[in-house]
C-alpha positions as CSV (number, residue, x, y, z in Angstrom):
1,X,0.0,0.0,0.0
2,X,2.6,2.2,1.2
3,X,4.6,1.7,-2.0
4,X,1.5,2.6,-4.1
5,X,0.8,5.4,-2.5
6,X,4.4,6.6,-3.1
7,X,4.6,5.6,-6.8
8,X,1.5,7.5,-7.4
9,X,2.6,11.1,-5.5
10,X,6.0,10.1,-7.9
11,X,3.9,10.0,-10.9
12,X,2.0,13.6,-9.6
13,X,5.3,15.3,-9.2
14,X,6.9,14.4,-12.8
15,X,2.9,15.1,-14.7
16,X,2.7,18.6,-13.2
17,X,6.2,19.5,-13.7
18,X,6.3,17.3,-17.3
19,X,2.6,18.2,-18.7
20,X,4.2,18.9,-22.1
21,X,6.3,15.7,-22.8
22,X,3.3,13.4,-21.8
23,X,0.7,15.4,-24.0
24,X,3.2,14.4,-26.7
25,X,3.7,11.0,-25.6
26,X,-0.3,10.4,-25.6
27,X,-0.2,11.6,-29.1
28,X,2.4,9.7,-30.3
29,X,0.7,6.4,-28.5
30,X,-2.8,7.2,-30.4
31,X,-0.2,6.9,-33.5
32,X,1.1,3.5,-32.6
33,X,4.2,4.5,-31.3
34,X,3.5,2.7,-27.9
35,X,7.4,1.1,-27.5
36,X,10.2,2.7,-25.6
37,X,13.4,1.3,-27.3
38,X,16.8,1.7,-25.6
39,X,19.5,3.6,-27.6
40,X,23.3,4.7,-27.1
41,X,22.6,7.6,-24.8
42,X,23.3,11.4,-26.1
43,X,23.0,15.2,-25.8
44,X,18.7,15.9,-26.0
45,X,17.7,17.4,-29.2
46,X,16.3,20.4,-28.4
47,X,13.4,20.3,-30.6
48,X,12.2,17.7,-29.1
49,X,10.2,16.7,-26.3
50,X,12.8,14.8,-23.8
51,X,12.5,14.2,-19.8
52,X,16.5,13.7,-20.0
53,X,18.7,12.3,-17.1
54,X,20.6,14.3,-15.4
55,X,23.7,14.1,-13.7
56,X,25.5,15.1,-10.7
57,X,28.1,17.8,-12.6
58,X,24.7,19.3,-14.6
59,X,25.2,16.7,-17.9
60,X,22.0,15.8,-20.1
61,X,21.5,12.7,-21.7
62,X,18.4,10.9,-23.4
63,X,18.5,7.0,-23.6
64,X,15.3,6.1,-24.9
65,X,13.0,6.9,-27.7
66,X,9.4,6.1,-28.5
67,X,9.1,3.6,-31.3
68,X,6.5,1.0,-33.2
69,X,7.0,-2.1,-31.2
70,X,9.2,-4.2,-33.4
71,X,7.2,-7.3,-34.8
């Protein structure tokens, strides 16, 4: 229970301050682009929408991108 209740105030935190990647990502899904595939992780493009990691010493990378699931 406890661990539910955390995921979901989690989940609240990144939707209010992420409102714009996951309208895309809806969009995207409705398109068939339901898959998140792993790739060699790199700078964010910065015309698109990204939640990148972070790290410590203020690097951004992105490691996944939204796909058609491979058949």
């Amino acid at each position: 229970m406890e661990l539910g209740i955390g995921f979901l105030v989690l989940l609240s935190l990144i939707g209010i301050n992420e409102r714009e990647f996951f309208d895309e990502k809806i969009k995207w899904e409705k398109l068939g682009y339901g898959y998140w595939e792993q790739i060699e992780c790199r700078a964010p493009d910065s015309n698109a929408k990204s939640m990148p990691i972070i790290t410590p010493i203020g690097n951004e990378y992105v490691c996944y991108k939204q796909t058609k699931r491979p058949k």
